[in-house]
N, C-alpha and C positions, 0 to 999 in steps of 0.2 A: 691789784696784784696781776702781773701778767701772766696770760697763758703759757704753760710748757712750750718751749723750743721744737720747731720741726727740724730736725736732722736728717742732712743725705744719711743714703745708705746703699752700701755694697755689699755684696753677700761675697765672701772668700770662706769656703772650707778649706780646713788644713789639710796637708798633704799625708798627714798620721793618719787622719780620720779617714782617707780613703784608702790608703792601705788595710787600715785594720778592718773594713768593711771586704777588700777583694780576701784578707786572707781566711775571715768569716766566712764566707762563700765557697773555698776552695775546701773545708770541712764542715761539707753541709753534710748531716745524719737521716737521710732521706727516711722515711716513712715506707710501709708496703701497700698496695691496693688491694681491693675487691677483686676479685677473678674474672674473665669476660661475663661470664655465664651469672654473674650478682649483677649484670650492671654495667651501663655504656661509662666509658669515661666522662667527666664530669658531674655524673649522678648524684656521687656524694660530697661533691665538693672539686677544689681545682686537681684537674688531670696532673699523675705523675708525672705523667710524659713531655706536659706542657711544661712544666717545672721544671725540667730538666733542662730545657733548651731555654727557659727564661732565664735561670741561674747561670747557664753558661753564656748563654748573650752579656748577661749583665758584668759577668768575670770578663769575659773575653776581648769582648767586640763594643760594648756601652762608655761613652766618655761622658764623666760628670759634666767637665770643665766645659763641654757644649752646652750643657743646659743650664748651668751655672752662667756661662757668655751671655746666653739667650734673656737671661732672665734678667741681669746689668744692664743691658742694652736702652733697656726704660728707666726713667728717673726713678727713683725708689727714696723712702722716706721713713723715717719712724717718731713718734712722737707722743708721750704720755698721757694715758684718759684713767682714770679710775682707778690708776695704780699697775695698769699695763700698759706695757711698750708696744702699741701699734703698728706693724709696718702696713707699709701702704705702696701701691704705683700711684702716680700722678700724670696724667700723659696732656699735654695739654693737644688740642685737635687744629687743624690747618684747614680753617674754613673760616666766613667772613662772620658766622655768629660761634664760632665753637663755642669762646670762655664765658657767652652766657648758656651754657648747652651744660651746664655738669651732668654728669651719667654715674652713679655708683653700682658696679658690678658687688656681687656678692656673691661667693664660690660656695660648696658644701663638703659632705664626707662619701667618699676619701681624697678631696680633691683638695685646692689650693689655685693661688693665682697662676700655675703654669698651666692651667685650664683655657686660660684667657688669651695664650699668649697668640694666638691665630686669628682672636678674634680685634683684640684691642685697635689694632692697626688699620682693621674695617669700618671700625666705631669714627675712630679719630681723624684718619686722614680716610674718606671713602671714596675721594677724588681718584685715590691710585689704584682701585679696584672699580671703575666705571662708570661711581655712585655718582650724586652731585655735593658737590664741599658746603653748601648749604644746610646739608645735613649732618656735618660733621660735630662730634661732643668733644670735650674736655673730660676726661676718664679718668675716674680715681677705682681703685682696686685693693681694697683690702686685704692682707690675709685675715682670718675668722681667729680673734683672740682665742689663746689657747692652741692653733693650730699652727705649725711652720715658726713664720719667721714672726711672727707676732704670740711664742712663746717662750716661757722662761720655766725653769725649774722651780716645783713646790709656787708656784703661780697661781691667783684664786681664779677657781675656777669660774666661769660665767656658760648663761644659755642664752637661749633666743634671745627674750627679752630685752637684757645686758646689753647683747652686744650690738642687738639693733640702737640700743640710747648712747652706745660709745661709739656707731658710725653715724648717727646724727649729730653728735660732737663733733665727728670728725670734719661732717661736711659743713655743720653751719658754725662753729664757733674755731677750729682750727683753719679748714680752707677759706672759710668768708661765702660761702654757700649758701644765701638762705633761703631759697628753693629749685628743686633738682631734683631729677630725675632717679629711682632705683629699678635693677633688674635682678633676676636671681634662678637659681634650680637649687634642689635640694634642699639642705639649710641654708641657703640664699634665697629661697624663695619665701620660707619661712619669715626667714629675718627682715625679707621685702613687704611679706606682709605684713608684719608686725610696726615697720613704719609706718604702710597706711593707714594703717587703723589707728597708732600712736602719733604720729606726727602730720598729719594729714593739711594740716597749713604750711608744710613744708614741702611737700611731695607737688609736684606736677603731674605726675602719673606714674604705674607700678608695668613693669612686664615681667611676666614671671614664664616659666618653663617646665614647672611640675606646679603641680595644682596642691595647695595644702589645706584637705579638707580633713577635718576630724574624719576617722577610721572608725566609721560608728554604723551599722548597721541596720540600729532600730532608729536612726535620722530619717529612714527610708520607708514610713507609711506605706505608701501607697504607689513604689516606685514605676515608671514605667519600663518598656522595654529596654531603651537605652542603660537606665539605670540599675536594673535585673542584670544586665550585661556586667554592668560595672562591679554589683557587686558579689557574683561570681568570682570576678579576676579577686576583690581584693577578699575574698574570704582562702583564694589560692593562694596569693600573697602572703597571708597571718598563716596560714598552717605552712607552706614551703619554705618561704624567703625571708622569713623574718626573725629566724633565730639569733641575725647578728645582733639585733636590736636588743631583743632580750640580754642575751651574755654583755650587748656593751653598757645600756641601761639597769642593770643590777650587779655585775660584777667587774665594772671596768676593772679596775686596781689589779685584778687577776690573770686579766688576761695581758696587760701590760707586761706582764714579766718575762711573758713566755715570747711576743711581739718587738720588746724593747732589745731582746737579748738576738732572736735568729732574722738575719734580714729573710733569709727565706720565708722563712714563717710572714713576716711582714708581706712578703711578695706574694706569697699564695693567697695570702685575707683578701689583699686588693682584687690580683687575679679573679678570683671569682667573682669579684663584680664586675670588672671589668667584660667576662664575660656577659653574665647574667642581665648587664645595662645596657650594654649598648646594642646598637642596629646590625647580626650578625647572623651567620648561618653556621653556628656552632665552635669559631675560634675570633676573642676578639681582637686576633692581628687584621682583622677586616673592618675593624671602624680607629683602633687607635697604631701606631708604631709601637716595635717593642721599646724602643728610644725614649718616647711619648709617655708608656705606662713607668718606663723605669725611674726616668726622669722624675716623676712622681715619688713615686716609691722611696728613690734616695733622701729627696728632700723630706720627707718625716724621717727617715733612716737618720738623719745627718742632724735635723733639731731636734731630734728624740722626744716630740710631739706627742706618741700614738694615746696614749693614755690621758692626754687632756683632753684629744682631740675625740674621747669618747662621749665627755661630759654634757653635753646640748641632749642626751640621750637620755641619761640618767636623769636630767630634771624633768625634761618630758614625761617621763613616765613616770616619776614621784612629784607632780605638781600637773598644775592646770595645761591644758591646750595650748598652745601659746597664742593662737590666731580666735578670740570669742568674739563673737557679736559681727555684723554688716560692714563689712569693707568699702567704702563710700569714693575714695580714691579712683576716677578711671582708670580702669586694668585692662590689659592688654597679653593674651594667653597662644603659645605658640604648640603646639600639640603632636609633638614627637610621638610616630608610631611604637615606640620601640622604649617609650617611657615605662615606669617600672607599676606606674599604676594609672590609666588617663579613666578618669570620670568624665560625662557629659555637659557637657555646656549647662542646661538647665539646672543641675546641681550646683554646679560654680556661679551662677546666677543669683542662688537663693543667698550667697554670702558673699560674692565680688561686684563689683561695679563694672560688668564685661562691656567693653567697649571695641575689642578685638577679639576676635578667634578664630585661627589658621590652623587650619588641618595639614599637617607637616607630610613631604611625600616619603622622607627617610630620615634614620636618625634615631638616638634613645638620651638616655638618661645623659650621657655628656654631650648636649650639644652643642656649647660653644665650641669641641675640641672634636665632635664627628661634623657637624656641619656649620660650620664657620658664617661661610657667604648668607648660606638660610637664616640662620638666626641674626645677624649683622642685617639683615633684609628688612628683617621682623622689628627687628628693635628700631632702625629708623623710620621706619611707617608709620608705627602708630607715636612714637614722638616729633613726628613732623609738625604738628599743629599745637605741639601742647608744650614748647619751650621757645 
């Protein structure tokens, strides 16, 4: 029996679908704030004030069809694994070894492949940014089944696990792949590490950009200073920043209704991370564009995503860790200041196969999309000798 068909693909929103989005917008039912005297902006969540000028950027001044253009630009693909329609980038690279170079990025939440879009063209061709084309990959780019363009309505849902086994389909039994490199943050890093440790005859080596260590406290015996440090931050972390986790891991389905239905509401969720992540001094128009963030924003707006794009959440937290046992795979770790939780090396030691570790000079939680060049740096280093 032959394998599913890979089909081109174009992403065309209808011109309805944007309308009835600007005209959502133009009756947004704002919210009121906290008084100054409760509380700086931001405190409890994203600034009115920010919202105001986000929504109006977005009504106003934001063109889809740019990032829609932007996103065309690269071959695009989709092709059936497990009963989902996968889309994918496929970039092939312009160097004398790329197409035996494969690279699979893998994006998280609230992001998507236009995360990537700054970074791919450094991967692939890095001739045109200074590098040497020696170094150049062959770039496949998922979107995260369930999320974007690789969702569907009433579509079963998948986690970690899943969809790490449906992008090693992707690479070895669709592309003809059968060992390649993976990199990731967020739930890409997850998912990256779930192939080393799962697929580890496949893998050449892992680079990841958040560290995914179990959230566990009592892991921590006898920690030292570094680690004291560490787990400070993440005991601030579980008590501050992690309510979205909870509401998306026990009641996605709920908050879907209220996210699916107001794009603001959808732009505020992100906003705050968008804040809260990246490398800023209190607004994050200093590490993304509003163009950048909205860009985003619209495309779950547009494939009405948000509610699957919960699900990796809710199994996390009604099932196992996804990442157990010694990661044996040479790992390769880039350590954005500005990341949402950095543990110390010697931690990630006792379950990675750390073969790199770069203490990053700027930067947070979206680095492909705040520093491009740096992590493009990162990524071809330490797979310079290992593909």
């Amino acid at each position: 029996m032959n394998a599913p068909a890979i089909e081109p693909f174009r992403l065309a929103v209808p011109e309805p679908a944007v309308a009835d989005l600007h005209a959502r917008l133009e009756r947004v039912r704002w919210p009121d704030e906290a008084p100054a005297g409760q509380g700086a902006p931001w405190a409890y969540g994203t600034s009115l004030a920010f919202m105001r000028e986000f929504v109006a950027h977005w009504r106003h001044r934001h063109d889809w069809r740019i990032t829609e253009a932007q996103l065309n630009a690269w071959p695009q693909f989709k092709t059936r694994i497990d009963g989902i329609d996968v889309h994918f980038l496929h970039v092939p690279g312009r160097g004398p070894a790329a197409a035996r170079r494969p690279l699979l990025l893998s994006h998280g939440w609230p992001g998507s492949v236009l995360e990537f879009m700054k970074l791919i063209p450094r991967l692939a061709d890095p001739a045109a940014f200074g590098g040497d084309a020696r170094d150049a990959f062959t770039v496949v780019v998922p979107s995260l089944p369930g999320y974007t363009l690789s969702f569907a309505e009433h579509q079963r849902r998948v986690g970690v696990a899943e969809i790490g086994a449906i992008f090693d389909t992707l690479m070895r039994e669709r592309l003809g792949y059968p060992r390649y490199a993976a990199q990731g943050g967020d739930w890409g890093s997850f998912i990256t590490a779930w192939l080393g440790a799962h697929r580890a005859g496949s893998l050449a080596g892992i680079h990841l950009n958040m560290m995914p260590l179990k959230r566990d406290a009592t892991a921590f015996a006898s920690p030292s200073p570094d680690e004291a440090r560490y787990l400070q931050e993440l005991a601030h972390f579980m008590k501050e920043e992690a309510g979205y986790q909870a509401i998306q891991g026990t009641r996605p389905q709920t908050l879907a209704f209220a996210l699916s239905d107001s794009p603001a509401g959808l732009a505020a969720w992100f906003a705050e991370k968008y804040r809260a992540w990246t490398d800023n001094a209190g607004d994050p128009r200093e590490a993304l564009s509003m163009d950048e963030m909205l860009g985003n924003v619209s495309l779950y707006w547009f494939t009405g995503c948000i509610g699957s794009s919960f699900w990796p959440y809710c199994a996390r937290l009604h099932g196992r860790w996804p990442i157990e046992g010694r990661v044996e795979v040479p790992t390769g770790y880039a350590a954005f200041p500005r990341e949402i939780l950095r543990p110390p090396r010697e931690a990630a030691a006792r379950q990675f196969n750390i073969q790199r570790w770069s203490e990053m000079p700027r930067g947070g939680h979206f680095a492909a999309w705040e520093q491009p060049d740096a992590l493009a740096g990162e990524i071809r280093a330490f797979f310079r000798q290992r593909l």
